[in-house]
GUTOR-705792 format. One record per atom (N, C-alpha, C): x negated, y negated, z negated; residue in one letter. Coordinates in steps of 0.02 Angstrom, whole numbers, plus 50000, padded with zeros to 5 digits. Example, Ala and Ser with C-alpha at 12.3 -4.5 7.8 and 13.67 -1.06 7.14 Angstrom:
BEGIN
493405028449610a;493855022549610a;493405016549610a;493585011249646s;493165005349643s;493554999849606s;
END
This chain:
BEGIN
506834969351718x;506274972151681x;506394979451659x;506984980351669x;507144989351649x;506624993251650x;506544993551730x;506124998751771x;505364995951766x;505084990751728x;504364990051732x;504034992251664x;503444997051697x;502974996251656x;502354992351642x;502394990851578x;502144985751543x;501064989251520x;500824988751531x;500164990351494x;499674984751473x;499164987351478x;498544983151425x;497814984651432x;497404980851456x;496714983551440x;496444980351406x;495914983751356x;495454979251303x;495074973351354x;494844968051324x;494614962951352x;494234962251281x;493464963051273x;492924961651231x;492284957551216x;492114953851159x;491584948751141x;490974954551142x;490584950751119x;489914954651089x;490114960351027x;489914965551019x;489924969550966x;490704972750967x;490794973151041x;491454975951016x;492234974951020x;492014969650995x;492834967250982x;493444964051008x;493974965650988x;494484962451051x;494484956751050x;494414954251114x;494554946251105x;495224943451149x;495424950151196x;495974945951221x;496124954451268x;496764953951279x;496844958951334x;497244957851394x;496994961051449x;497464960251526x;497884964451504x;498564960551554x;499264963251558x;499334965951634x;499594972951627x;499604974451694x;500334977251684x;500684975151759x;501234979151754x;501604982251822x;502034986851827x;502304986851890x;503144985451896x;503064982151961x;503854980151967x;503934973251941x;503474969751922x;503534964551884x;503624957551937x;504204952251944x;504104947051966x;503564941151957x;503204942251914x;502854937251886x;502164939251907x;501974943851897x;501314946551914x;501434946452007x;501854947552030x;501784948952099x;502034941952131x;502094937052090x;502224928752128x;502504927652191x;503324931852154x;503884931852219x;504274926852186x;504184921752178x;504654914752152x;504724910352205x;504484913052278x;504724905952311x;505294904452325x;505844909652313x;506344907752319x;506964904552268x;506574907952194x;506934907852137x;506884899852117x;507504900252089x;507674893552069x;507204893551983x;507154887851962x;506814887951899x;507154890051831x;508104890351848x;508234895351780x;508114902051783x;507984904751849x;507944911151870x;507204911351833x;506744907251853x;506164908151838x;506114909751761x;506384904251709x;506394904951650x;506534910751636x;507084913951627x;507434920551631x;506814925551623x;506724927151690x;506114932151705x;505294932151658x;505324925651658x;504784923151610x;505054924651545x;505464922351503x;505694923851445x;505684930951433x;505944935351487x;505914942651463x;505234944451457x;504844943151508x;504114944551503x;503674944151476x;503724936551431x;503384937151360x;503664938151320x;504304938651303x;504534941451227x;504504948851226x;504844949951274x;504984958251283x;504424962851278x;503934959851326x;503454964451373x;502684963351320x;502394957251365x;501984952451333x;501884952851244x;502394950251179x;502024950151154x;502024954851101x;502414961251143x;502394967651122x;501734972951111x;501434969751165x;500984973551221x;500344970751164x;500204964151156x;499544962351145x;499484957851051x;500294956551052x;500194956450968x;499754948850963x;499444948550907x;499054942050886x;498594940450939x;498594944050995x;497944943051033x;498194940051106x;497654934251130x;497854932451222x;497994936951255x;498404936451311x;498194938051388x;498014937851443x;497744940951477x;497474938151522x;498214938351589x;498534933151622x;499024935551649x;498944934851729x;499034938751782x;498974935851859x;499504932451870x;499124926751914x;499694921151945x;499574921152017x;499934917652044x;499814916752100x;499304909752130x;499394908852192x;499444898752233x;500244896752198x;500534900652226x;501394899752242x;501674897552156x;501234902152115x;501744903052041x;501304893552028x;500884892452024x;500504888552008x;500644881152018x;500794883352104x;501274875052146x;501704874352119x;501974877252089x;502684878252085x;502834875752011x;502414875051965x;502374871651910x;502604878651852x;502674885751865x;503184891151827x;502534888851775x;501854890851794x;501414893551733x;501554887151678x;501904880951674x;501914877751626x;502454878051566x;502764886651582x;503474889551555x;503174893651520x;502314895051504x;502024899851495x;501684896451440x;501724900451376x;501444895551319x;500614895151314x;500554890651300x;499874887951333x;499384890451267x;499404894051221x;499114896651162x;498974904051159x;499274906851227x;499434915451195x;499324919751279x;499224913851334x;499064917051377x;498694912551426x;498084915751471x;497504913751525x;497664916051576x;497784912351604x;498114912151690x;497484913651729x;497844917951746x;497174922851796x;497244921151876x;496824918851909x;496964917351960x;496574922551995x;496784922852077x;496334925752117x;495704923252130x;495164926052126x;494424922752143x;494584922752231x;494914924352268x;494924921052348x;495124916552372x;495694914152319x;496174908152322x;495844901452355x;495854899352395x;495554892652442x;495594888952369x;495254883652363x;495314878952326x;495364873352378x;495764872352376x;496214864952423x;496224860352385x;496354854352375x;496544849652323x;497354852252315x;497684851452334x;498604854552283x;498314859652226x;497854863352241x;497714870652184x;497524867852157x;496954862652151x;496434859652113x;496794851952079x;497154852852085x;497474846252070x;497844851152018x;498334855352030x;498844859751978x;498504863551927x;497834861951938x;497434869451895x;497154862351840x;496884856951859x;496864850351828x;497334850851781x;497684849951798x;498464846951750x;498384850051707x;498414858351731x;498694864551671x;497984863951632x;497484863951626x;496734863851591x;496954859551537x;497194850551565x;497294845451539x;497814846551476x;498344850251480x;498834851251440x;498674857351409x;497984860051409x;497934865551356x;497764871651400x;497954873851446x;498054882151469x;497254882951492x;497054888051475x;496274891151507x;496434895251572x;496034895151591x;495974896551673x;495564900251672x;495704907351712x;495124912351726x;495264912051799x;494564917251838x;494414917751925x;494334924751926x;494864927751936x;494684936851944x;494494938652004x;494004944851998x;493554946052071x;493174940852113x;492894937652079x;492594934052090x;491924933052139x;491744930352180x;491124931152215x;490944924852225x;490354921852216x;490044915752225x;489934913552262x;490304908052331x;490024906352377x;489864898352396x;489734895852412x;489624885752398x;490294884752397x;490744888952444x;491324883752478x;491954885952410x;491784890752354x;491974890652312x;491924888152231x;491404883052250x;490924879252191x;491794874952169x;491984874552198x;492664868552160x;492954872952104x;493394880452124x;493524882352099x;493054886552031x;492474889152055x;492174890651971x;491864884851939x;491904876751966x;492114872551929x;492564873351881x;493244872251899x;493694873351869x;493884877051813x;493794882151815x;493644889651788x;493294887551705x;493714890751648x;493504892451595x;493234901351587x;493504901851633x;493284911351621x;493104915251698x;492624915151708x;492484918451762x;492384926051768x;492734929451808x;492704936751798x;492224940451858x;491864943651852x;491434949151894x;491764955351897x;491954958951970x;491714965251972x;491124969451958x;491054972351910x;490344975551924x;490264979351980x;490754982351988x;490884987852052x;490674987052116x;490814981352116x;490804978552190x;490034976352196x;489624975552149x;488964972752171x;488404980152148x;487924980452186x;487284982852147x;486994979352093x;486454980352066x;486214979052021x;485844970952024x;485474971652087x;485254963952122x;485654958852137x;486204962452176x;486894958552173x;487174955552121x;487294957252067x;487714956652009x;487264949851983x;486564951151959x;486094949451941x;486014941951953x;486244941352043x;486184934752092x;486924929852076x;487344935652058x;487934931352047x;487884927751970x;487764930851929x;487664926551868x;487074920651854x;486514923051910x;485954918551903x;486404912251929x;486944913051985x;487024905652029x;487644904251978x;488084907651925x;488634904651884x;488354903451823x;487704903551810x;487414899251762x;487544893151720x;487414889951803x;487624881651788x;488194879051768x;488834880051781x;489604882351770x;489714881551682x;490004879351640x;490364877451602x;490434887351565x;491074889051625x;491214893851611x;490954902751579x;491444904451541x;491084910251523x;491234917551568x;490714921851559x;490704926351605x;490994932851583x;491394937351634x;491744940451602x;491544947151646x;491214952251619x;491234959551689x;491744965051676x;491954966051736x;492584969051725x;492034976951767x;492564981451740x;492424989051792x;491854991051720x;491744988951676x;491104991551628x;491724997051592x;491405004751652x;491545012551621x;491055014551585x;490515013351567x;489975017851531x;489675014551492x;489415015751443x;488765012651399x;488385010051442x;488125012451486x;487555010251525x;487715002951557x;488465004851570x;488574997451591x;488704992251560x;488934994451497x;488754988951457x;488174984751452x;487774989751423x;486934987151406x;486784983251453x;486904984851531x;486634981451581x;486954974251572x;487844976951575x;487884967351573x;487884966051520x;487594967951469x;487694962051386x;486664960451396x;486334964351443x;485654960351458x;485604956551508x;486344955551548x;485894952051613x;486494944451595x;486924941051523x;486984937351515x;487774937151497x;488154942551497x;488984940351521x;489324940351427x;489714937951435x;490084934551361x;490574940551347x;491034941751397x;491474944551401x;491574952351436x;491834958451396x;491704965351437x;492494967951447x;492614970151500x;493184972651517x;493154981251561x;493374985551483x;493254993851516x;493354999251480x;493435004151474x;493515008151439x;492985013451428x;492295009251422x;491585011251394x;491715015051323x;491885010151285x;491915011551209x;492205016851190x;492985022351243x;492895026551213x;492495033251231x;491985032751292x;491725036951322x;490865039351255x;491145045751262x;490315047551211x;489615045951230x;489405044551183x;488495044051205x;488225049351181x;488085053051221x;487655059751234x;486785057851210x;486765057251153x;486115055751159x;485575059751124x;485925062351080x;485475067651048x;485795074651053x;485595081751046x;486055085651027x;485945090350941x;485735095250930x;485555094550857x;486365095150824x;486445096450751x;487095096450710x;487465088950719x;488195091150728x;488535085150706x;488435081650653x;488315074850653x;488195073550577x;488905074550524x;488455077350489x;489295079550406x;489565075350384x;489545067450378x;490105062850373x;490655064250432x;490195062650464x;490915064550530x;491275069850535x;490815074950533x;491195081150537x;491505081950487x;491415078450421x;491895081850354x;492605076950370x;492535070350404x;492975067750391x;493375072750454x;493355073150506x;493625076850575x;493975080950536x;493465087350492x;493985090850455x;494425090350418x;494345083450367x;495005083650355x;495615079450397x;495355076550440x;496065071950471x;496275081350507x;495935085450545x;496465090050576x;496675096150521x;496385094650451x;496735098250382x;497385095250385x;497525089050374x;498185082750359x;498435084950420x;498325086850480x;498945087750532x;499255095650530x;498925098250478x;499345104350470x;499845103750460x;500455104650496x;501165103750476x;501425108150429x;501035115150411x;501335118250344x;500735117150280x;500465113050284x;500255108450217x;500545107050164x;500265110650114x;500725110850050x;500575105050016x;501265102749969x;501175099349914x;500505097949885x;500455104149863x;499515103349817x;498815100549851x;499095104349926x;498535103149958x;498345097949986x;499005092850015x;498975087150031x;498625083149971x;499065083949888x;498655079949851x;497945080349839x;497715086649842x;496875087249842x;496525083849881x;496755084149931x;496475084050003x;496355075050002x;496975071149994x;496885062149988x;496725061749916x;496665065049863x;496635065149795x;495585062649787x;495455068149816x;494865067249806x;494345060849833x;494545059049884x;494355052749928x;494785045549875x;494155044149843x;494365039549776x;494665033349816x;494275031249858x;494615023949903x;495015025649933x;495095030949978x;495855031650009x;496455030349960x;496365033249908x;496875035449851x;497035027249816x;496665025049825x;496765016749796x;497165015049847x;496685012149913x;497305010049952x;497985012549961x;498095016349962x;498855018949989x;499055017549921x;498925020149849x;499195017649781x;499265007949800x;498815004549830x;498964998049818x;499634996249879x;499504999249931x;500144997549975x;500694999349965x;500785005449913x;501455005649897x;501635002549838x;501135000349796x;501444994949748x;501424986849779x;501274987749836x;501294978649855x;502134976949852x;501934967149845x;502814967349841x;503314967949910x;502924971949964x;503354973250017x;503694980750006x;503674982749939x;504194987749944x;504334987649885x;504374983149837x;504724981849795x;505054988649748x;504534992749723x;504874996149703x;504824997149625x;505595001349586x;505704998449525x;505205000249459x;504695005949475x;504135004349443x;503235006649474x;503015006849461x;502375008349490x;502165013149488x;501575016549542x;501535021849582x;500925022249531x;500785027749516x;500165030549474x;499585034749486x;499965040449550x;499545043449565x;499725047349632x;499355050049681x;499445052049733x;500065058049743x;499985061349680x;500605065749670x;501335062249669x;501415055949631x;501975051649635x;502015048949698x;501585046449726x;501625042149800x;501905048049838x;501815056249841x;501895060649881x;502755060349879x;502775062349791x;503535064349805x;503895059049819x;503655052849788x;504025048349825x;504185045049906x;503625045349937x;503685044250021x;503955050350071x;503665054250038x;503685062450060x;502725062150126x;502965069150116x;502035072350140x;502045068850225x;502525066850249x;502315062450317x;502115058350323x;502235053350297x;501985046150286x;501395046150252x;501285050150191x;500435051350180x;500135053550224x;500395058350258x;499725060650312x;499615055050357x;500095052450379x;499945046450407x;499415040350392x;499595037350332x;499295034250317x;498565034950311x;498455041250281x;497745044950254x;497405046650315x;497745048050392x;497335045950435x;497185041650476x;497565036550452x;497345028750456x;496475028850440x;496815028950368x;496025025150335x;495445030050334x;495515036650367x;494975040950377x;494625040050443x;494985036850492x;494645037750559x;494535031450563x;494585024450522x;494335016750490x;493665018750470x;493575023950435x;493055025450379x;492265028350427x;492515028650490x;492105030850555x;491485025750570x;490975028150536x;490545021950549x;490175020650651x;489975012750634x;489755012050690x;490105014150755x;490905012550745x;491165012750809x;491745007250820x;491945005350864x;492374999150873x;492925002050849x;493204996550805x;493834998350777x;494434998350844x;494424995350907x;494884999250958x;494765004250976x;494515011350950x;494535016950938x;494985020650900x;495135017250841x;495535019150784x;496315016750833x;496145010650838x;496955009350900x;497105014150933x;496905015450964x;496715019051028x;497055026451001x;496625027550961x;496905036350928x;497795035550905x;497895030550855x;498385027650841x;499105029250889x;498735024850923x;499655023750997x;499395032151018x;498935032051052x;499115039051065x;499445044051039x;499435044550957x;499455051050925x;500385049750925x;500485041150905x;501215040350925x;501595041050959x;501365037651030x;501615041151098x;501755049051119x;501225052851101x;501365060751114x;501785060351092x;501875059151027x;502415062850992x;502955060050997x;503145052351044x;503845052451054x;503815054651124x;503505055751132x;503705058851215x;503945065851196x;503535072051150x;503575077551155x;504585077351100x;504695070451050x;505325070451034x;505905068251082x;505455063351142x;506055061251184x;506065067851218x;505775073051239x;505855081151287x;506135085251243x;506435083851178x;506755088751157x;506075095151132x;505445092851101x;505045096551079x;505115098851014x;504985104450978x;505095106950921x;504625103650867x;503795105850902x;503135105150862x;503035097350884x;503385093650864x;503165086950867x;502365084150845x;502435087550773x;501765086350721x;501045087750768x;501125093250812x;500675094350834x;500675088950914x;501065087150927x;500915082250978x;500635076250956x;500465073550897x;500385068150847x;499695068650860x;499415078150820x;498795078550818x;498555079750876x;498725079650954x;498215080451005x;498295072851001x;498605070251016x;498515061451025x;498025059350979x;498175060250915x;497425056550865x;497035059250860x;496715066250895x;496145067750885x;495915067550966x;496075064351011x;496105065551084x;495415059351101x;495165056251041x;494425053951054x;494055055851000x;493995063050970x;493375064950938x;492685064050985x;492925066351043x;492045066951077x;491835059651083x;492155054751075x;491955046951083x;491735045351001x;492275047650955x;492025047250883x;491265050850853x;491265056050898x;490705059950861x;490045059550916x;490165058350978x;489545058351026x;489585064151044x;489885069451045x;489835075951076x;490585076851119x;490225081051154x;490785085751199x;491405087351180x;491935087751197x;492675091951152x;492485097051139x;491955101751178x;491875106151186x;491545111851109x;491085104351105x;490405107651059x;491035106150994x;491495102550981x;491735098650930x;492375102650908x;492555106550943x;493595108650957x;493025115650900x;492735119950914x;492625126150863x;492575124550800x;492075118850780x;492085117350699x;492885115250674x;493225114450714x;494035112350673x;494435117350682x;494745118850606x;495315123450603x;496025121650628x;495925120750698x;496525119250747x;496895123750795x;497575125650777x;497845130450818x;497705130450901x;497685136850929x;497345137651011x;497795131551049x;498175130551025x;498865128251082x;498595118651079x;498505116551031x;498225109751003x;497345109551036x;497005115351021x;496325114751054x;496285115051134x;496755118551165x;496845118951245x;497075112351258x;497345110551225x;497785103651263x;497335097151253x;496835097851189x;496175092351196x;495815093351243x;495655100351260x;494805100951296x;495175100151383x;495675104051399x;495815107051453x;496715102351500x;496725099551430x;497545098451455x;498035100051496x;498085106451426x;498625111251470x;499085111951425x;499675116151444x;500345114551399x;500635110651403x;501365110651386x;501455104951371x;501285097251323x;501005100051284x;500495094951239x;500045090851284x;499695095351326x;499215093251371x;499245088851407x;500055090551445x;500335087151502x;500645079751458x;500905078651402x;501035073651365x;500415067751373x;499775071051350x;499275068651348x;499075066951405x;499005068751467x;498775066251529x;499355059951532x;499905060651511x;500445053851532x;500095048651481x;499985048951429x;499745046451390x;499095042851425x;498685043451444x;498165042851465x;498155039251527x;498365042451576x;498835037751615x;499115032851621x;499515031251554x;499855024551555x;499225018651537x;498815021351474x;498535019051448x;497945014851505x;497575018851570x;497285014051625x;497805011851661x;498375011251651x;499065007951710x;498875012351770x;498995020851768x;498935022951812x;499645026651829x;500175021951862x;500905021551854x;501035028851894x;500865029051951x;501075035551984x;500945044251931x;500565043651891x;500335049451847x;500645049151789x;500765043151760x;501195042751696x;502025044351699x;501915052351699x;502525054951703x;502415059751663x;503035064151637x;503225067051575x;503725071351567x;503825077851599x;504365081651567x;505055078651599x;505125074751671x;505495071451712x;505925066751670x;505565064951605x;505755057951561x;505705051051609x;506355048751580x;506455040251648x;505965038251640x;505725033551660x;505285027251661x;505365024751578x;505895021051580x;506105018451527x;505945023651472x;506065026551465x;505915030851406x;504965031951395x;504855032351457x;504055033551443x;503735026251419x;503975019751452x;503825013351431x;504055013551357x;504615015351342x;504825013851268x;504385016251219x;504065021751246x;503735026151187x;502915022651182x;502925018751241x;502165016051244x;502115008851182x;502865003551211x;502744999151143x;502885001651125x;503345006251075x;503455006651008x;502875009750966x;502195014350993x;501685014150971x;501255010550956x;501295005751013x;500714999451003x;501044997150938x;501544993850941x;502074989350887x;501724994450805x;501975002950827x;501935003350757x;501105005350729x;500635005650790x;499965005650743x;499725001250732x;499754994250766x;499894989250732x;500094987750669x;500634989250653x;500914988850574x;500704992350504x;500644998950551x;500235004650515x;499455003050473x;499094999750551x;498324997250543x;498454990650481x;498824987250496x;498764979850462x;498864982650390x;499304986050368x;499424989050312x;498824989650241x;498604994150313x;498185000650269x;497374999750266x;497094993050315x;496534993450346x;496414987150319x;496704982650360x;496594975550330x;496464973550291x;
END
């Protein structure tokens, strides 16, 4: 598992929300269902690293969706696979023979959900989206009539419907009207262009101050003004540092004490937690999303031996304003008092900041050949990917929850 990278795509209900995410990886034995030769401690092994290590690094409190094979399936591995935390993804071409249909029985019977990826509806495949708790669609692959015909005939089916390839709003709307349960895409962080007219001033006041807080020569005073005045921010962070997970020997009073006591990094941190939370009407895997990114830059730009770390932080967390605000980078990068070198590397991605951010981005669709960095190993670029997820995770649960 050294050499594999590990990723993630949102997998979403109605309104948004995560309900489960695919695991994609490369180099991986398990995903590529080369076990016919492996003996079953070998198997364990490989499996054990893959969900502790990889797995439930990657997706946290939430399912996965995982690919299996015929082979992983005959073979009895997926019952090494805890039947609570991951959905065995099968191929939608897979013959349904009775041996498949007999092994896919069992595993249903003992708990595990069953999905059909790429799916296409044909009679001689009625056994298998029998079977099937989660049926997945390309949108891609069909037109609009097409798509339309495939859900009219998986109607009848038990199972819930899942469209994968949904890049745009538009495609959303289409499949959350033509019936499907489940959305799989990176719609949510793309802008809706729908009006043009002033940014609205919640947004824009908050924008201004999260890229005020990434000023790395931010003074004392100014930091406290700045979270001082935002009465609920100033509560929360006062209540998380008096919770009894930091046990400390007396209580925090006011944002000036929380400062000198944490020091001005960890406030800025926190404070743009709960400012880009405070973002109305947008899916909170947005706020994720900004999160690992703003983390990742910045261990990539610390694993390259970068000076301006701070500012690799702030292209990563501000690297979906135009999804937060509905506008352009374009129309959005002038109203913020953001140095040229931080604004080139949002709009244009250039620099090294820039080039951080394209790896970033990269990893983030599992686009393995591009997710490169300043000729950083593999390993190092994977490391910097969980340890973001892991810590906005911790960060979010904190401060949000």
């Amino acid at each position: 598992m050294e050499k594999t990278f590990v990723g993630r795509q949102p997998i979403y209900r109605e309104g948004v929300e995560v309900f489960a995410y695919e695991l994609f990886s490369r180099n991986s034995e398990l995903t590529q269902g080369t076990f016919a030769k492996a003996d079953t401690v070998k198997a364990e092994a490989l499996l054990h690293e893959f969900i502790k290590v990889g797995l439930d690094r990657v997706i946290g409190p939430h399912s996965a969706f995982v690919d299996v094979t015929r082979n992983f399936i005959l073979k009895e591995y997926a019952s090494l696979l805890p039947k609570n935390g991951v959905v065995l993804q099968v191929p939608g071409d897979t013959p349904p023979d009775d041996p498949l249909l007999k092994s896919l029985s069992q595993l249903s019977s003992q708990g595990y959900s069953i999905a059909v990826n790429n799916f296409a509806y044909r009679e001689e495949m009625h056994p298998l989206a029998e079977m099937a708790n989660i049926i997945k669609l390309n949108t891609r692959a069909f037109d609009h009539p097409g798509l339309a015909a495939q859900v009219e005939a998986l109607r009848p089916f038990k199972a819930k419907l899942l469209a994968e390839g949904v890049e745009t709003h538009e495609d959303y709307q289409r499949c959350r009207d033509s019936g499907f349960d489940y959305y799989e895409g990176y719609f949510f962080c793309k802008p809706q262009f729908r009006v043009d007219g002033p940014l609205p001033s919640n947004r824009l006041s908050t924008l201004h101050l999260l890229s005020k807080l990434q000023d790395p020569e931010i003074s004392f005073t100014e930091l406290e003004r700045a979270v001082g005045q935002d009465i609920a921010m100033s509560y929360r962070i006062l209540r998380y540092l008096n919770s009894p997970l930091h046990a400390l020997p007396r209580k925090v009073d006011s944002i000036r004490h929380a400062i000198a006591l944490v020091g001005t990094d960890l406030i800025r941190r926190w404070a743009s937690v709960i400012w880009l939370e405070s973002i109305e009407e947008k899916p909170r895997e947005l706020m994720v999303m900004s999160m690992v990114r703003a983390h990742m830059c910045q261990q990539l730009g610390i694993a390259a031996g970068a000076r301006n770390v701070d500012q690799y932080f702030t292209v990563g967390l501000l690297s979906l304003m135009d999804a937060l605000l509905d506008r352009p980078m374009s129309k959005v990068l002038p109203e913020l008092p953001l140095v040229d070198s931080v604004k080139h590397a949002l709009e244009n991605h250039t620099g090294s900041m820039g080039a951080a951010l394209q790896c970033v981005e990269a990893y983030e669709r599992c686009d393995w050949e591009r997710a490169a960095f300043a000729n950083l190993e593999e390993k190092k670029i994977r490391e910097a990917y969980l340890s973001s997820v892991a810590w906005s995770r911790a960060v979010i649960h904190e401060l949000v929850n």
